[in-house]
C-alpha positions as CSV (number, residue, x, y, z in Angstrom):
1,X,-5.4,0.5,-32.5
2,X,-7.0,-1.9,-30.0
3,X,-10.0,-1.3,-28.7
4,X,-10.0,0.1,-25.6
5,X,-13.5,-0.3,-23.1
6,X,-14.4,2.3,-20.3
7,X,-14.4,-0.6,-17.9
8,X,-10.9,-0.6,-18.1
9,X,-10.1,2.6,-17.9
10,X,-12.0,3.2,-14.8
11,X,-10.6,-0.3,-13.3
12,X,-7.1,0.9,-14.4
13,X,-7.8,4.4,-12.5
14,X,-9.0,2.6,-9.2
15,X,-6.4,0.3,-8.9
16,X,-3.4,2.6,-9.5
17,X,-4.9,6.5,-8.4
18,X,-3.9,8.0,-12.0
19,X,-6.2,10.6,-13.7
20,X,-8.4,9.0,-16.3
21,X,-6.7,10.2,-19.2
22,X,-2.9,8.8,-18.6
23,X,-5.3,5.5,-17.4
24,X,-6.3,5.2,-20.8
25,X,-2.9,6.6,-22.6
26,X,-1.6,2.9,-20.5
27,X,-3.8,1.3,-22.1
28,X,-3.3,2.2,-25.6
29,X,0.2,1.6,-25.2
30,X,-0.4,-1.7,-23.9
31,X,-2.3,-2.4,-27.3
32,X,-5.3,-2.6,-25.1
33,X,-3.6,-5.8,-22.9
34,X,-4.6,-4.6,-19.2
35,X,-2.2,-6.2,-17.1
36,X,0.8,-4.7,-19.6
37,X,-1.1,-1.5,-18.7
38,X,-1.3,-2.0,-14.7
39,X,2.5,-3.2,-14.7
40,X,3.8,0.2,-16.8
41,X,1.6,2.4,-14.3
42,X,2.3,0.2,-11.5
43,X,6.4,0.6,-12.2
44,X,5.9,4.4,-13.1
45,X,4.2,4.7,-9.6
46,X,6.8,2.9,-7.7
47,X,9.1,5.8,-9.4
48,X,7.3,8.5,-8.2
49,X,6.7,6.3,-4.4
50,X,10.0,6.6,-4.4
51,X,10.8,10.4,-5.2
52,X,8.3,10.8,-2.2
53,X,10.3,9.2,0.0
54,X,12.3,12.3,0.9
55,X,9.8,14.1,2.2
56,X,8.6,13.8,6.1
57,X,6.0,12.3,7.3
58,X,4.6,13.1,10.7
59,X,0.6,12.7,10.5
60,X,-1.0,9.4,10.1
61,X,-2.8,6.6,12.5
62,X,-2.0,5.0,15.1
63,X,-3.4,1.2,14.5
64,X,-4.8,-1.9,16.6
65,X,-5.6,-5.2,15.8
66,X,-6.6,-8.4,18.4
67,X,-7.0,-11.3,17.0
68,X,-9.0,-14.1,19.0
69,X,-8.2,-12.5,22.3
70,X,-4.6,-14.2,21.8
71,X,-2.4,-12.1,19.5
72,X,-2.5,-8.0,19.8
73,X,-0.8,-5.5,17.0
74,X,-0.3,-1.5,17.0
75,X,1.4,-0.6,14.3
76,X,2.1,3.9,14.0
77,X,1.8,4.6,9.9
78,X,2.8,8.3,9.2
79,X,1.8,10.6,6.1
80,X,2.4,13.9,5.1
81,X,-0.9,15.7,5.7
82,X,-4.3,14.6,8.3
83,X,-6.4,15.1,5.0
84,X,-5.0,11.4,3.8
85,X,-4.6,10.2,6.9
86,X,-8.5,10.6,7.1
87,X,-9.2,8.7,3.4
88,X,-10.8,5.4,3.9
89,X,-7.8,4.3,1.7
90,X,-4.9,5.1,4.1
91,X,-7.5,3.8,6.7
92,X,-7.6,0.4,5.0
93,X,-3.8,0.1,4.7
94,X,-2.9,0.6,8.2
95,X,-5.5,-2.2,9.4
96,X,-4.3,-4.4,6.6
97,X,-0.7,-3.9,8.0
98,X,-2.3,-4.8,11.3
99,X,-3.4,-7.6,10.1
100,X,-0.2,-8.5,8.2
101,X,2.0,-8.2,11.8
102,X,-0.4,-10.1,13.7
103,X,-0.4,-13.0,10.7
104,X,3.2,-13.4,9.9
105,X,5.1,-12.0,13.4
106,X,8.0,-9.8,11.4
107,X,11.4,-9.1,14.2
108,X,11.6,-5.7,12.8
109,X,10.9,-2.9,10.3
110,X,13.5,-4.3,7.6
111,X,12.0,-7.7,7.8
112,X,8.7,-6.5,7.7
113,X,9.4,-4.8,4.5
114,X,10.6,-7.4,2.9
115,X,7.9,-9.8,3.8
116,X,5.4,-11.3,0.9
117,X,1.8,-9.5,2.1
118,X,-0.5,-12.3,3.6
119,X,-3.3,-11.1,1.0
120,X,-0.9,-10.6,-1.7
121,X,2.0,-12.8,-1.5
122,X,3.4,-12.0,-5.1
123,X,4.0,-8.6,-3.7
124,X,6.2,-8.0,-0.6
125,X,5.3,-5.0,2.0
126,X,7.9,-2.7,0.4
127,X,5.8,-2.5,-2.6
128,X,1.9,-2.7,-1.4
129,X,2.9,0.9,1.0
130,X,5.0,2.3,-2.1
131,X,1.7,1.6,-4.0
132,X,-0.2,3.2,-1.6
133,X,2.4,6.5,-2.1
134,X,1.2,6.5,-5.3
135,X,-2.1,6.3,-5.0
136,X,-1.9,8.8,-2.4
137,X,0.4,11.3,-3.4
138,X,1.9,11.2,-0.2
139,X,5.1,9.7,1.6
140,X,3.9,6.7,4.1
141,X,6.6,5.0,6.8
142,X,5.5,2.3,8.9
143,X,7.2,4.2,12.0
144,X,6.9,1.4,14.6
145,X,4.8,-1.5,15.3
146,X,4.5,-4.0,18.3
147,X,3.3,-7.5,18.4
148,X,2.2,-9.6,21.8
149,X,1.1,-12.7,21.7
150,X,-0.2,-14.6,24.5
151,X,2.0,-16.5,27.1
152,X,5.0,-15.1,24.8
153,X,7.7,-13.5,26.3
154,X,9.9,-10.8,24.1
């Protein structure tokens, strides 16, 4: 049996939202090889992001970005329940969405879905919010987003 350190578990935990225990059960399947361990949890996640995906999602934040003065972004990001729409977590995803629209200009939801993430590009939209269900516990829909930029007519 490999030998399995704390650090990992606990790194494992934070970056997928599993309990300690199936964190470290990951890793002992993995033969102690971390990123064997974040892909199995990652992939079970994405299964249970997308059982979640049924249910409706009517709380959540409304989101701004401006960037320079030039380019301005509200994005409306639903969950389930206020008590995760108040987690410094969801918090962080909706600006970072902000900052994805304003960055990369997607025409609509689809597109934006599919879009590599500007501070992830091995991973498209799609898959950092189904993450983010799974960290959560919670379904999470982008429900509508505008972009203006400067000078720029839509």
């Amino acid at each position: 049996m490999a030998d399995i350190s704390i650090d990992d578990v606990k790194r494992l935990r934070e970056l997928t939202g599993v309990g300690l225990s199936d964190a470290k059960q990951a890793l002992v399947e993995a033969g102690g090889d971390f990123d064997k361990a974040l892909a199995a949890m990652r992939k079970k996640g994405l299964t249970k992001a997308e059982k979640r995906a049924e249910r409706e999602a009517r709380a959540g934040l409304i989101g701004s970005y401006v960037h320079d003065g030039r380019i301005g972004v509200i994005v409306e990001v639903n969950c389930e329940t206020d008590f995760v729409a108040k987690t410094d977590e969801f918090k962080e995803l909706v600006k970072n969405l902000t900052l994805h629209i304003a960055a990369s200009d997607p025409e609509n939801e689809s597109v934006l879905l599919e879009q590599p993430f500007v501070k992830n590009p091995d991973q498209n939209i799609d898959n950092y919010i189904k993450e983010h269900i799974a960290k959560l516990g919670e379904n999470i829909v982008v429900r509508r987003f505008s972009r203006m930029a400067l000078g720029e007519i839509n």
